[in-house]
C-alpha positions, -999 to +999 in steps of 0.1 A: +509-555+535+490-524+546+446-535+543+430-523+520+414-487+516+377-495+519+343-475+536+338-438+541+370-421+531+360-384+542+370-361+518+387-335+544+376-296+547+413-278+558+399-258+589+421-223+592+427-197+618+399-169+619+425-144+599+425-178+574+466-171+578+474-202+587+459-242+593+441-243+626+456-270+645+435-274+675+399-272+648+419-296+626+426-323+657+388-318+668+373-323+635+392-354+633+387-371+659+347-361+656+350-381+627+368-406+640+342-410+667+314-414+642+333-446+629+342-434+596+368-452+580+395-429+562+407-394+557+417-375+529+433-339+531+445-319+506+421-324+479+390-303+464+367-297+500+406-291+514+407-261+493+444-272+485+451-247+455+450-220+476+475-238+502+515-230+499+533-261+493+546-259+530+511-260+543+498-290+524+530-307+538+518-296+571+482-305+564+492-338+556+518-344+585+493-334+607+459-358+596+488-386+604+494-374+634+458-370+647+447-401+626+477-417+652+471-451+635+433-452+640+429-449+601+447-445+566+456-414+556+453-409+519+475-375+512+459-348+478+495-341+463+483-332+428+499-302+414+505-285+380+536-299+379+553-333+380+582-321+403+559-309+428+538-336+429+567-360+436+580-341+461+548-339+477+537-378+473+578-384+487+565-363+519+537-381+524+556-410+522+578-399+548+549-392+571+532-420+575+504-416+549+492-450+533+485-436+499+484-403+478+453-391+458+465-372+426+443-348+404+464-344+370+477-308+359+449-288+360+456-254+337+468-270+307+453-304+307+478-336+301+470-361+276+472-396+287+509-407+279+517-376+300+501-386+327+513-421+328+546-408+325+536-383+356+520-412+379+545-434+369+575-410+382+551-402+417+549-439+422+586-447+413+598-421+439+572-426+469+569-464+465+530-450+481+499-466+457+479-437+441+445-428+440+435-415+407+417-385+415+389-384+382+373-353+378+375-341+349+354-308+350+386-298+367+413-318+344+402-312+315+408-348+307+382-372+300+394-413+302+382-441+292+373-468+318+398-489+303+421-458+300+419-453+334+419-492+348+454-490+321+471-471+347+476-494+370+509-504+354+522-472+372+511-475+408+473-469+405+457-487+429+424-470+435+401-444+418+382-415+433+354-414+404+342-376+401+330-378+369+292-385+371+291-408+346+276-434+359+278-464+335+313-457+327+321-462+369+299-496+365+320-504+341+350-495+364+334-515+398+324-542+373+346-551+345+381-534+357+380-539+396+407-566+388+430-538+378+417-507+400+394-502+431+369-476+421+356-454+450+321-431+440+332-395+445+301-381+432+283-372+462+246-379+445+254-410+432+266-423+463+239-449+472+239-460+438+280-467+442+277-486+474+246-509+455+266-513+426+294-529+450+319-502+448+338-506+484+331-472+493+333-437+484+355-405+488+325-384+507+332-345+514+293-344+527+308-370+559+323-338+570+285-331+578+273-359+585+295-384+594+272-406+613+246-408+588+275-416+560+285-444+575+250-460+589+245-451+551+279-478+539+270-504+569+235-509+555+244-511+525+277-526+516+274-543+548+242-557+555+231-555+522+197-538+534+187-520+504+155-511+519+171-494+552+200-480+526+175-460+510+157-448+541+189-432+551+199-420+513+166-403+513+181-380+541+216-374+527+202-371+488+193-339+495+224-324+513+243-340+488+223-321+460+226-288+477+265-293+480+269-299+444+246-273+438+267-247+452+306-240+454+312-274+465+342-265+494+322-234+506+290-255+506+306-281+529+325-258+555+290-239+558+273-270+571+304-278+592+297-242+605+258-245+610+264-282+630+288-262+655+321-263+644+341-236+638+361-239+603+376-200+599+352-198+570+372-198+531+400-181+521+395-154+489+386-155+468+361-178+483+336-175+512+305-193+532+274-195+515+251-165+517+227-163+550+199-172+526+215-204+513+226-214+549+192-214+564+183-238+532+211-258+541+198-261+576+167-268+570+180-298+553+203-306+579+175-306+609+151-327+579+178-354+582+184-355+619+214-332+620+216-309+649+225-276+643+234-247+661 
């Protein structure tokens, strides 16, 4: 039995070539073993901060084949496959079977939203096919969908193992880390309530700001969900907080691959219709960055 997901699961930016043509493999490989480096404990492509709507389906197979590869056992790979369909999305969760991922996050159909005995019948075909545990992927400013906790901890009966909580709503993920975590592992993917996730006990969170700041993301987990030292947890949270409120403050994928940008990395920027944040808005983000210890270029 493969261990369980737990700790910083970095929720991946999907670095492209300058033209933004195709995935930059060499940024890709670099990025991930940066993260690597700075001890964080999971990866997963393909999802929001991946920009994966405006990937062809050949690419996110790539994307995802290729985080394996780089990962090369060091860490689980936990593969975005959501798509509008359900025939997509099982292909894609049966390809990231094939490569080596140890689980798939899935965002529901998100045009037309699903209501919940669709979805069940969706997850329940993804995990039928892939044999791969899901993460639900909750965000329902995206979905349209809004669950109940005990909606949501009701799907494990179709393969979902884990939840990537985007919602917010903060008592309703207590109620998920509290009264449900015998039925489903709820990770905080709310970047501002982060600290208050890893208190609350939640083993860790789905984090697109660790693309920033890796190092401080997981001194941030060890501290806390470690140590338990509350009073060093929130000396660190008070430099993340307010990165994490800019993010969210701000298109939340260009926001991310900007500070990528500003620490030295090169990303190849956004494709349309999407770009990096406005000089303006970068030298905020820096200033932030260099108030929380973050070198930048």
């Amino acid at each position: 039995m493969p261990s369980p997901l737990h700790g910083i699961l970095v929720a991946l930016i999907t670095p492209f070539t300058d033209d933004k043509t195709a995935i930059d493999e060499s940024r890709l490989e670099s990025h991930i073993n940066r993260l690597i480096a700075a001890g964080i404990h999971g990866l997963v492509p393909g999802g929001s901060t991946g920009e994966f709507t405006t990937m062809t389906l050949a690419e996110r197979k790539q994307l995802t084949e290729l985080c394996v590869k780089y990962a090369a056992g060091r860490i689980p790979v936990v593969a975005g496959t959501g798509a509008t369909s359900t025939a997509e999305a099982v292909e894609l969760a049966v390809h990231a079977k094939q490569a080596g991922a140890a689980a798939v996050m899935v965002v529901p159909p998100f045009y037309d939203p699903v209501n919940l005995e669709q979805l069940t019948e969706m997850f329940g075909e993804i995990h039928s096919a892939s044999g791969l545990p899901i993460m639900y992927y909750n965000i329902p400013s995206a979905s349209g969908l809004t669950l109940s906790p005990t909606e949501i901890a009701g799907l494990s009966k179709v393969g979902v193992k884990y939840l990537k909580d985007t919602s917010g709503n903060a008592p309703a993920f207590t109620e998920l880390v509290f009264g449900l975590s015998d039925q489903i592992t709820a990770f905080n993917g709310w970047d501002t309530l982060t600290f208050y996730g890893l208190a609350a006990g939640c083993p860790g969170g789905v984090w697109g700001a660790a693309n920033i700041i890796p190092e401080l993301a997981v001194e941030l987990y060890e501290a806390v969900s470690v140590k338990g030292d509350l009073v060093r947890g929130r000396e660190l949270w008070s430099k993340a907080w307010p990165i994490c409120k800019f993010l969210e403050s701000h298109n939340y994928a260009a926001a991310v691959k900007t500070g990528v940008e500003l620490t030295g990395q090169a990303t190849g920027g956004l494709r349309k219709p999407f770009a990096l944040l406005s000089p303006e808005l970068q030298e905020e983000l820096k200033g932030l960055l260099k108030n929380a210890g973050v070198k930048t270029i």
